[in-house]
C-alpha positions as CSV (number, residue, x, y, z in Angstrom):
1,X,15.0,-38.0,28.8
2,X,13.6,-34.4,29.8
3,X,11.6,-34.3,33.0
4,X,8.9,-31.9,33.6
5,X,10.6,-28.7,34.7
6,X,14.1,-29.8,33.8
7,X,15.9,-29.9,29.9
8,X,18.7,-32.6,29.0
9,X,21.8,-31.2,27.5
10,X,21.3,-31.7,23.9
11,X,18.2,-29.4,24.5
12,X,20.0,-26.4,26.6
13,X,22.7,-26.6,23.5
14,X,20.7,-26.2,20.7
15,X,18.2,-23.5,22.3
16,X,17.4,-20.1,20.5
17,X,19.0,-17.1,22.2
18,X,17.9,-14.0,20.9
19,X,21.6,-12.0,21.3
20,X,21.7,-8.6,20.6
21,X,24.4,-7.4,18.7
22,X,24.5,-3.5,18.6
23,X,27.9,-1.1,17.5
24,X,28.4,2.4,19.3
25,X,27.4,5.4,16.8
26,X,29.6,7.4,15.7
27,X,29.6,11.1,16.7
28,X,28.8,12.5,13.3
29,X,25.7,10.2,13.2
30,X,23.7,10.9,16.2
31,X,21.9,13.7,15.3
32,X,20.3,11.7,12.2
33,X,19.8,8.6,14.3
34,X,18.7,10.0,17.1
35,X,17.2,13.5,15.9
36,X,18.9,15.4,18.9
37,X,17.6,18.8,17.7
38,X,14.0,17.6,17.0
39,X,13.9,16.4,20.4
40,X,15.4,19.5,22.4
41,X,13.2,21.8,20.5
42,X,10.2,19.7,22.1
43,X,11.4,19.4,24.9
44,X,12.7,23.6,25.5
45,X,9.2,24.3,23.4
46,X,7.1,22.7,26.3
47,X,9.5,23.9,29.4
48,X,9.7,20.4,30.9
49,X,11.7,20.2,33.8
50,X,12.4,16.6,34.0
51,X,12.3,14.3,31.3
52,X,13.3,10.3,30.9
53,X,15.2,9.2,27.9
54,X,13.4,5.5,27.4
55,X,16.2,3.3,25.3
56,X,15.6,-0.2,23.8
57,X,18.6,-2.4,24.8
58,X,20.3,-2.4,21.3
59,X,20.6,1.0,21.9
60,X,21.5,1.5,25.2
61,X,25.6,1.4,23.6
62,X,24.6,4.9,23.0
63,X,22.5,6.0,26.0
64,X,25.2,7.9,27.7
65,X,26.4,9.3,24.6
66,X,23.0,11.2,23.1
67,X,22.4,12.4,26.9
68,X,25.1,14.4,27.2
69,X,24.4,16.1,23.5
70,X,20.8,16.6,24.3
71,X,22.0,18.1,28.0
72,X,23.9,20.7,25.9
73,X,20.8,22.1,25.2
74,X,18.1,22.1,27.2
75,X,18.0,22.8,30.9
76,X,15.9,20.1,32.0
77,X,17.2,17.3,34.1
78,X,17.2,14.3,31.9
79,X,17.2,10.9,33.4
80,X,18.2,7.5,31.3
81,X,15.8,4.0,31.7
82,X,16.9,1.0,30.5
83,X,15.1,-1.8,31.4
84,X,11.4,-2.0,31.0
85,X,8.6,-3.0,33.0
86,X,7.1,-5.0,30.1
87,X,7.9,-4.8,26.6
88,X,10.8,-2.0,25.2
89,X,8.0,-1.0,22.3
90,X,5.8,0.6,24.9
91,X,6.1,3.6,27.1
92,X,7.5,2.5,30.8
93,X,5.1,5.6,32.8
94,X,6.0,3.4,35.9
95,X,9.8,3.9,35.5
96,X,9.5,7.5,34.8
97,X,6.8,8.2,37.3
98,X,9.4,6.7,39.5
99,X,11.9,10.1,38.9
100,X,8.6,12.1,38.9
101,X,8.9,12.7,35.3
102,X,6.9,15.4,33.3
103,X,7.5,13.8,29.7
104,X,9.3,10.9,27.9
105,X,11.5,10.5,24.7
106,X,10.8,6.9,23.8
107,X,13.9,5.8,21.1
108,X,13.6,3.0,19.2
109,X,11.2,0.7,18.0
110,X,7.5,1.7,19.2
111,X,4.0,-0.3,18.8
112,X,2.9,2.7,18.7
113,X,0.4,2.8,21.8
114,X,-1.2,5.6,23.0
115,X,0.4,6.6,26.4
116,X,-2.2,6.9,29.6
117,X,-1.0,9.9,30.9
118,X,2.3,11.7,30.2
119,X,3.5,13.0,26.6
120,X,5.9,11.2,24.7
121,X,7.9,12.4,22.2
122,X,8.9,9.3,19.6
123,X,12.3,8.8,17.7
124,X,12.8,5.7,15.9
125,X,16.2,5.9,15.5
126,X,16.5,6.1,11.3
127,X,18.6,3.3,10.0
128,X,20.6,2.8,6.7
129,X,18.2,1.1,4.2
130,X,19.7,-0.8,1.3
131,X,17.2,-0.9,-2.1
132,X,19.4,-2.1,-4.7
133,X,18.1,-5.4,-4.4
134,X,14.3,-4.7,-4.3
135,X,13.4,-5.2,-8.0
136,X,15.5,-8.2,-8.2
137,X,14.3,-9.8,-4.7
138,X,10.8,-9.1,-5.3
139,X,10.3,-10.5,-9.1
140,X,12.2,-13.7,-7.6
141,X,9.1,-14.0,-5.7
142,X,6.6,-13.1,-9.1
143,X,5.9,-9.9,-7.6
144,X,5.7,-8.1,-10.9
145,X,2.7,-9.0,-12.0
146,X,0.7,-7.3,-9.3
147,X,-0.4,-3.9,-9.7
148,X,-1.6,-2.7,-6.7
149,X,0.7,-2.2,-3.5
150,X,-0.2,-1.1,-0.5
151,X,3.3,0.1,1.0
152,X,3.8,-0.5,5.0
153,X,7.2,0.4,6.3
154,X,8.5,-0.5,10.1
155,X,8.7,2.5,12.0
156,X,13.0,2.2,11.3
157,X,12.4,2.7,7.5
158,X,9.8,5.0,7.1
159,X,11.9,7.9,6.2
160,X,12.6,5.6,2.6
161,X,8.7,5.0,2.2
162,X,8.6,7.7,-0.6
163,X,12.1,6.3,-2.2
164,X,10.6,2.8,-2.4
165,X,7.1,4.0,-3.7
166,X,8.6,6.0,-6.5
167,X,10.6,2.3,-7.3
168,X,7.7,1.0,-7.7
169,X,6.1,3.3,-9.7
170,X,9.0,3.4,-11.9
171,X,7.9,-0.6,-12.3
172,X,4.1,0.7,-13.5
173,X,2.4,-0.4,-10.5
174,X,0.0,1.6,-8.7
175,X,0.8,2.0,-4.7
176,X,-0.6,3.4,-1.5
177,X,1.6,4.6,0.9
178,X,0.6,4.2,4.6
179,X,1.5,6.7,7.0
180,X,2.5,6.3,10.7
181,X,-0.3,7.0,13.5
182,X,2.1,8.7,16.4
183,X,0.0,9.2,19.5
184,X,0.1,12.8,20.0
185,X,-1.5,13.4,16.3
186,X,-4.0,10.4,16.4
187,X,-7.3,12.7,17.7
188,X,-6.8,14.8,14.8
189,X,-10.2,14.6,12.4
190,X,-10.4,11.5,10.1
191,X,-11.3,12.0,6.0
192,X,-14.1,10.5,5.0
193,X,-11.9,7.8,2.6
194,X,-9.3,7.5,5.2
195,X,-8.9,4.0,6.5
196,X,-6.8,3.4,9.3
197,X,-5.2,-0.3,10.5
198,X,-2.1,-1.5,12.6
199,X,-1.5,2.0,13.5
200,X,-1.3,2.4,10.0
201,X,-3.6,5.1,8.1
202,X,-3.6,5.8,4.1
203,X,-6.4,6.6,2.0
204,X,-7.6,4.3,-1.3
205,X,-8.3,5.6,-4.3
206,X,-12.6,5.7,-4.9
207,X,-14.3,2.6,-5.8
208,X,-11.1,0.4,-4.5
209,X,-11.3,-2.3,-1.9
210,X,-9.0,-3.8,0.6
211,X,-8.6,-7.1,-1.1
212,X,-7.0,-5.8,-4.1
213,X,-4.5,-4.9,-3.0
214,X,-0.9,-6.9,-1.5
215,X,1.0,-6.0,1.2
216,X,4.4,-5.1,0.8
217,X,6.1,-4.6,4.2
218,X,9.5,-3.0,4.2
219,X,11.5,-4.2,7.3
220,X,12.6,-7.5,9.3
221,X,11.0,-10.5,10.9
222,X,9.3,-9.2,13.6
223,X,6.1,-8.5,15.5
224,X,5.1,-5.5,13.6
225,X,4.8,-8.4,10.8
226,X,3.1,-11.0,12.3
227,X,0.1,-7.8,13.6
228,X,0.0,-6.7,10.1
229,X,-0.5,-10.4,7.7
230,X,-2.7,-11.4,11.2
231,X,-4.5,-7.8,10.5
232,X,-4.8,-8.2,6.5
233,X,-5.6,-11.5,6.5
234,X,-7.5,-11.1,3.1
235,X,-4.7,-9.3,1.2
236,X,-0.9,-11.4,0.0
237,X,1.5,-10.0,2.2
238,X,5.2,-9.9,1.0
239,X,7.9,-9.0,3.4
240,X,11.7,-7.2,2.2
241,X,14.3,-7.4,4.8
242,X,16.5,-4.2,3.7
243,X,19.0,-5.5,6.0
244,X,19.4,-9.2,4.0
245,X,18.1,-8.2,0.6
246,X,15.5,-10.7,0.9
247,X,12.0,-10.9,-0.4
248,X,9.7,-13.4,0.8
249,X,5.9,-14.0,0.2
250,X,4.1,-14.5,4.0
251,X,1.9,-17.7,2.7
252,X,2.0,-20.8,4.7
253,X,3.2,-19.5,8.1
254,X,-0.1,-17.2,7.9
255,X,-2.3,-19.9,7.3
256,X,-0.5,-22.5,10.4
257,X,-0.6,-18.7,12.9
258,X,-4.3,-18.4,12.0
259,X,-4.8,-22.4,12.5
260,X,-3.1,-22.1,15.6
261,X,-4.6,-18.9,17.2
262,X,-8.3,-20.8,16.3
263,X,-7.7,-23.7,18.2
264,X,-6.5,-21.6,21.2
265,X,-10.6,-19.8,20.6
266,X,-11.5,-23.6,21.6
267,X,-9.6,-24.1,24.4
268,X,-10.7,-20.6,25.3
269,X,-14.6,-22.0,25.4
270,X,-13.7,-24.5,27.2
271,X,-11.9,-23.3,30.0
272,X,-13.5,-22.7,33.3
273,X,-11.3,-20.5,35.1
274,X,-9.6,-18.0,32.8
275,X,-6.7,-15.9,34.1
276,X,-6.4,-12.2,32.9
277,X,-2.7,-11.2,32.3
278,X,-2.1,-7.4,32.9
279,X,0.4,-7.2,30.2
280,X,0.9,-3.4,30.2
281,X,0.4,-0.4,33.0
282,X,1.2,3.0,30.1
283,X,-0.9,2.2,27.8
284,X,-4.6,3.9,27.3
285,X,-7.5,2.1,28.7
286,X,-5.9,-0.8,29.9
287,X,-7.8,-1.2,33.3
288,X,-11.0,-0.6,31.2
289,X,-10.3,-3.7,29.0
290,X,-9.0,-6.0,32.0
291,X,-12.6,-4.9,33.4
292,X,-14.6,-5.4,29.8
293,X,-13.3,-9.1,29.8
294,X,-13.8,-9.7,33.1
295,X,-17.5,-9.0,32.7
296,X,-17.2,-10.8,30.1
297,X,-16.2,-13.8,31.4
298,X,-19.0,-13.9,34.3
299,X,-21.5,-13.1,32.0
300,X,-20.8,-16.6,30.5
301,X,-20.1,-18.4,34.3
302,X,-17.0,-18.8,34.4
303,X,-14.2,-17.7,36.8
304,X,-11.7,-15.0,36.2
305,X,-8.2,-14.1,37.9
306,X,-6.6,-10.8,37.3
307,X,-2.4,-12.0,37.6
308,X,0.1,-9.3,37.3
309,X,3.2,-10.9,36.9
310,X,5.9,-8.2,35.0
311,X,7.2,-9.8,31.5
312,X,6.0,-13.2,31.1
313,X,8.0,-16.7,31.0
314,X,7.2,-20.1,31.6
315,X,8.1,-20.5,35.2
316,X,5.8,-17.9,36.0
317,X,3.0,-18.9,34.6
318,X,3.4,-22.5,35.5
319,X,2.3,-21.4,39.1
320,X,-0.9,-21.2,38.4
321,X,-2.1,-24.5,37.5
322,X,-6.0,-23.9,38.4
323,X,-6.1,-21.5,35.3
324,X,-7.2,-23.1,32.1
325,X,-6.6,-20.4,29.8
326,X,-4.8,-17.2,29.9
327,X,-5.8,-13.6,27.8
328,X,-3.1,-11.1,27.9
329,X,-3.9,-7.4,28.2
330,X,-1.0,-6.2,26.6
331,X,0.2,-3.5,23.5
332,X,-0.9,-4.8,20.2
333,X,2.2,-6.2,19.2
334,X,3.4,-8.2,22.7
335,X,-0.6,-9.2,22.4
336,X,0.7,-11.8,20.1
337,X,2.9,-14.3,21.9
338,X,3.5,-17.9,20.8
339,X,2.2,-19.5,24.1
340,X,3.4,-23.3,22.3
341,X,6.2,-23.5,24.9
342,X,3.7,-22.6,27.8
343,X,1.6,-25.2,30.1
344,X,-1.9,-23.2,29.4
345,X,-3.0,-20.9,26.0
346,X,-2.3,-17.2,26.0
347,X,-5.2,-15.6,24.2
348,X,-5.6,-12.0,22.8
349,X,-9.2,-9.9,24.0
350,X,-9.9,-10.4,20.6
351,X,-10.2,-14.2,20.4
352,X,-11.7,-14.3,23.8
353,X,-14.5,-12.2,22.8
354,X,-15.0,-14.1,19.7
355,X,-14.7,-17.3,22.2
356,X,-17.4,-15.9,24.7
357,X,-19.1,-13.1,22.8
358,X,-22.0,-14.4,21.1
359,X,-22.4,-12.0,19.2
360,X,-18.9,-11.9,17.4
361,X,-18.0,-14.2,14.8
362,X,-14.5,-15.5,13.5
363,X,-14.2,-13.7,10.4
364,X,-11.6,-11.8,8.3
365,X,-11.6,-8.7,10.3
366,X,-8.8,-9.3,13.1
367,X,-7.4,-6.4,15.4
368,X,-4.6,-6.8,18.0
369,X,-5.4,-3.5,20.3
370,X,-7.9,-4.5,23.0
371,X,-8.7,-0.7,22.6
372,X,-10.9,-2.2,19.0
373,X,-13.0,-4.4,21.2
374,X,-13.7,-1.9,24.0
375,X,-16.9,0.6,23.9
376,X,-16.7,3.7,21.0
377,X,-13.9,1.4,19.5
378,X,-13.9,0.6,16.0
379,X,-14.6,-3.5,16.2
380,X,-16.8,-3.1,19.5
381,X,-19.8,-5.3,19.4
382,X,-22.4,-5.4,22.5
383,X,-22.8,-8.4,23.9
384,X,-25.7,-10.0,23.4
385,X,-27.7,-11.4,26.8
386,X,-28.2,-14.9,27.3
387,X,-31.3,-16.7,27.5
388,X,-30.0,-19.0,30.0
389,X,-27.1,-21.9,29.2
390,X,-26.6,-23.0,25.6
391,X,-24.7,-26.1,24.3
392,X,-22.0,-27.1,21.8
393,X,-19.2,-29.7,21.1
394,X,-16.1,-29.0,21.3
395,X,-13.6,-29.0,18.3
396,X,-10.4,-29.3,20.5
397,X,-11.8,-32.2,22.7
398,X,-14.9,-33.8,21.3
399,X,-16.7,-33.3,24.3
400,X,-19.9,-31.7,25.4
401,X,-19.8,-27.9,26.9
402,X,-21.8,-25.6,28.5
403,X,-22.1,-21.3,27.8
404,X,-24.4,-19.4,30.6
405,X,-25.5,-19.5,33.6
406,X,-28.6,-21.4,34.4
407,X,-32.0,-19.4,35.7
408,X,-32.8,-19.9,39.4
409,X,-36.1,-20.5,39.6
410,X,-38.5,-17.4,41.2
411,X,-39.0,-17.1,44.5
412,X,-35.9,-18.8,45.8
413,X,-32.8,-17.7,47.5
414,X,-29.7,-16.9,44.3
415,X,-27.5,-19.6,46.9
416,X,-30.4,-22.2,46.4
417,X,-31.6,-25.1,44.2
418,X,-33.8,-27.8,44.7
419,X,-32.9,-31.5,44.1
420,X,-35.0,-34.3,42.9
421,X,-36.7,-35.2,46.1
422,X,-38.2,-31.4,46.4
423,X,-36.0,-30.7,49.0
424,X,-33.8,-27.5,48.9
425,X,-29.8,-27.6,49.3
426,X,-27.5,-25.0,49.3
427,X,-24.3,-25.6,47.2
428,X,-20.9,-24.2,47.5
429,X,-20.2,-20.6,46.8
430,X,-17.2,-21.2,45.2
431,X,-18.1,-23.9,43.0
432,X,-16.3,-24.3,39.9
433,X,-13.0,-21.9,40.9
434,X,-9.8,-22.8,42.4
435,X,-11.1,-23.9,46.2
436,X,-13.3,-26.9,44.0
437,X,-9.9,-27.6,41.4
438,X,-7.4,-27.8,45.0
439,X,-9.8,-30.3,46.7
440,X,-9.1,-32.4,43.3
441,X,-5.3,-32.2,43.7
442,X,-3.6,-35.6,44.6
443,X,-0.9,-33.3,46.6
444,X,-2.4,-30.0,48.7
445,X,0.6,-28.6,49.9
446,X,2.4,-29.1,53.6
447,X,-0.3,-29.6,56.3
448,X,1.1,-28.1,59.7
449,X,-0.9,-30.3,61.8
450,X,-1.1,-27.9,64.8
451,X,-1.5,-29.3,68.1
452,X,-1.1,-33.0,66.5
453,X,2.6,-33.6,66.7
454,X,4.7,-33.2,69.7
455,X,7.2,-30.7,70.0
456,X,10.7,-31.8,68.8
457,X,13.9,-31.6,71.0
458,X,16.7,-28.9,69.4
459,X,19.6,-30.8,68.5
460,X,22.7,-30.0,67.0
461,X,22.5,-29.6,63.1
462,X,25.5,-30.1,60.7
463,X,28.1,-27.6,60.3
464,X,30.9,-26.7,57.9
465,X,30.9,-26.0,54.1
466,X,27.8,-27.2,52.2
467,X,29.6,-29.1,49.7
468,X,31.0,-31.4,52.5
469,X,27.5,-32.4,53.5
C-alpha cells in the first residue's frame, strides 16, 4: 500500500534512474570532440580575460582534461562549472557571473537559447555516428516510398548532416537539410524563402509546403525530439538512433503527447490561482514573458504566483497546494516536462495563452520558446479585451466556468457591489487567492495561542544516543 508522500518497496525497486554512463577521451581525440583550437582562437580573438568552461555531466570525466589543453593557449583564467542552476542545455550566467566572467564555452548538448547577456561560444562535442544501418532501418519502417525529407540532425550529429543527405539522395529522394540557429549568428538577415523552426532554419524549394514533407531526425530519444514532432505536428516524423541502429516512425506517442498536453489547456481554464515557474535566469526575455503571462492571467481574473524554485521535483512543488495549475518559463526544450507524476499540471506559455488568450486557437502551429508568444515574436497574437465575463463547460470536469472580470457598475467605489436588498457591501480584497483557499483547509498550521496557555516549567529532557529513545 503506498501512502501519500511515501513508496512501498516494490515501487523504490523498479523506478527509472537515468545513470549516466560516460568513458574518459582519449588524448588524441580531444581536439575533434572538443574543438580545442576553434575555441582558443575565440577566445585569444576577443581578449577575454576570464572565461567559464560550462560542462554537461557526461562530460565532466573530461573537464579537467580539455582545461589544461585549452590553458596552453590562451592567457585568460579559465574557470570549470559543473552543476547547473537549471537545465545543463542552457547557459548558467548565474554560475559564471559568480567568477565575474566575461564569456562562456558551453560543451555539450545546447537548446540552443539565446543567452541574456554574455557571449557564448558553443561546442557540441562531435560524436562517432554509425550509418551502415540507415537504409536497412529506415525501409523496415516503409520509409522508401517517401520522397521528400526534411533532414534534422541533434546538435551531436550535425557534422554527418551532409553524409546522410547525400544517402538519401543516392536512394532518389529529394531532401532539405536544416541548419543549426547558434545564437551569436541568429540576427543575421533572413531570405525571403527561409523558414526557420526548433532553432532549425532551411529553405524549401518554390511552390513546396510544410506538409509534404516527413521528418527524419538523426539522433536519440530525447527532448530535442519530443520539441520537434510537438513542433511538426502536420508532417510523419521518423527518428534514427545512430547509436542503436534503430529506426522508428514517431506515430502514436505523438498523438497520446498532444492528447495529454490538451487536457492540461482545460485544467489550465479552469484553475483559479495559476503559479508561474521561473524556469530559467540566462535566457533572453525571460522576465518579459513571466510578466506577459502574468498580465495575462489578471486580464482573465485570476490569481498569479511568481515561484522560483531552482530545477523542479515533486517535493517542491507539492508545497504549494493553493496553486491549481503551474506554467513554466523555461528554455524550449525543459518547457516540455511530463508533469503525470506531479500533484498540479505544468503548462508551457504556449498552452496557457491558447487557455486564456481569446484570441488564440489550438491549431497545428505549436512553438516551445515563450520568446514566439511574446510581442515582435513570430506566433504573437494581441490579446483581445473582454466585454466583461464569458461562460463555457468544461471538458476536464463537466462543470460550469467563468473567463473575465465582471463590470462594476459606474459611479461606485472598484471595492464595492451592491446586494439584492440595494444595500452596498464591500467584499474581501483577496477574494479568490490563497488567504480565501487557507480559510477552506481542515488543518491551518500550528496556532501559538499567545497569552492563552500558561508558561511551562523546564524540566529535564532525555539524554543519551537517539536510537536508545
Amino acid at each position: 500500500m503506498a501512502l501519500a508522500f511515501s513508496s512501498n518497496d516494490q515501487t523504490v525497486i523498479g523506478r527509472k534512474v537515468d545513470a549516466i554512463a560516460s568513458t574518459k577521451t582519449a588524448a588524441c581525440h580531444l581536439e575533434t570532440k572538443y574543438e580545442i583550437h576553434r575555441c582558443a582562437d575565440w577566445v585569444n580573438q576577443h581578449q577575454y580575460k576570464t572565461v567559464a568552461l560550462q560542462f554537461p555531466d557526461e562530460m565532466l570525466i573530461d573537464c579537467v582534461q580539455v582545461t589544461l589543453v585549452l590553458q596552453k593557449f590562451v592567457t585568460a583564467d579559465l574557470f570549470i562549472l559543473g552543476d547547473t542552476s537549471y537545465g545543463s542545455c542552457c547557459i548558467d550566467e548565474v554560475a559564471a557571473e559568480h567568477v565575474k566572467a566575461e564569456a562562456i564555452i558551453h560543451f555539450g548538448h545546447s537548446c540552443l537559447s539565446y543567452p541574456s547577456r554574455l557571449p557564448t561560444c558553443f561546442v557540441f562535442g562531435k560524436e562517432a555516428c554509425l550509418l551502415d544501418g540507415l537504409e536497412s532501418a529506415l525501409a523496415a519502417q516503409k520509409f522508401v516510398p517517401v520522397t521528400k525529407i526534411l533532414l534534422v540532425c541533434d546538435v551531436k550529429y550535425d557534422h554527418v548532416k551532409d553524409t546522410v543527405s547525400q544517402r538519401l539522395r543516392d536512394s532518389l529522394l529529394e531532401v532539405v537539410v536544416s541548419d543549426l540557429i547558434i545564437p551569436e549568428e541568429a540576427d543575421r538577415e533572413i531570405s525571403c524563402n527561409e523558414i526557420r523552426m526548433c532553432s532549425r532554419r532551411f529553405v524549401l524549394p518554390e511552390h513546396a509546403r510544410i506538409e509534404d514533407y516527413k521528418v527524419l531526425f538523426i539522433g536519440p530519444q530525447n527532448r530535442t525530439l519530443t520539441r520537434l514532432f510537438m513542433t511538426f505536428r502536420q508532417c510523419q516524423c521518423y527518428s534514427f538512433n545512430p547509436q542503436t541502429q534503430v529506426a522508428r516512425l514517431e506515430g502514436s506517442s505523438v498523438n497520446r503527447d498532444i492528447a495529454r498536453r490538451f487536457h492540461r489547456i482545460e485544467r489550465a481554464k479552469d484553475a483559479q490561482i495559476i503559479g508561474v515557474l521561473v524556469g530559467t535566469l540566462g535566457v533572453r526575455r525571460y522576465l518579459q514573458a513571466i510578466e506577459h503571462l502574468k498580465q495575462l492571467i489578471k486580464s482573465v481574473g485570476k490569481k498569479s504566483y511568481t515561484l522560483a524554485v531552482g530545477k523542479l521535483n515533486i517535493a517542491k512543488l507539492a508545497n504549494f497546494q493553493e496553486v491549481d495549475v503551474y506554467v513554466l518559463v523555461a528554455c524550449p526544450e525543459n518547457t516540455l516536462l511530463d508533469s503525470r507524476e506531479f500533484f498540479r499540471p505544468v503548462v508551457t506559455p504556449f498552452e496557457l495563452e491558447v487557455a486564456l488568450n481569446a484570441s488564440r486557437e489550438w491549431g497545428q502551429m505549436y512553438t516551445t520558446n515563450f520568446g514566439d508568444i511574446l510581442p515582435g515574436g513570430d506566433f504573437y497574437i494581441e490579446q483581445k479585451e473582454r466585454d466583461g465575463t464569458s461562460y463555457d463547460v468544461s471538458l476536464a470536469t463537466g462543470q460550469i466556468r467563468k473567463l473575465g472580470i465582471e463590470k462594476k457598475p459606474e459611479g461606485l467605489d472598484k471595492r464595492t457591489v451592491i446586494t439584492k436588498q440595494g444595500t452596498v457591501a464591500v467584499p474581501s480584497l483577496h477574494a479568490g487567492g490563497a488567504g480565501e483557499y487557507l480559510m477552506r483547509r481542515t488543518w491551518q498550521g500550528l496556532s501559538p495561542h499567545l497569552g492563552k496557555t500558561p508558561v511551562a516549567d523546564i524540566t529535564m529532557g532525555k539524554k543519551g544516543m537517539a536510537a536508545g529513545y
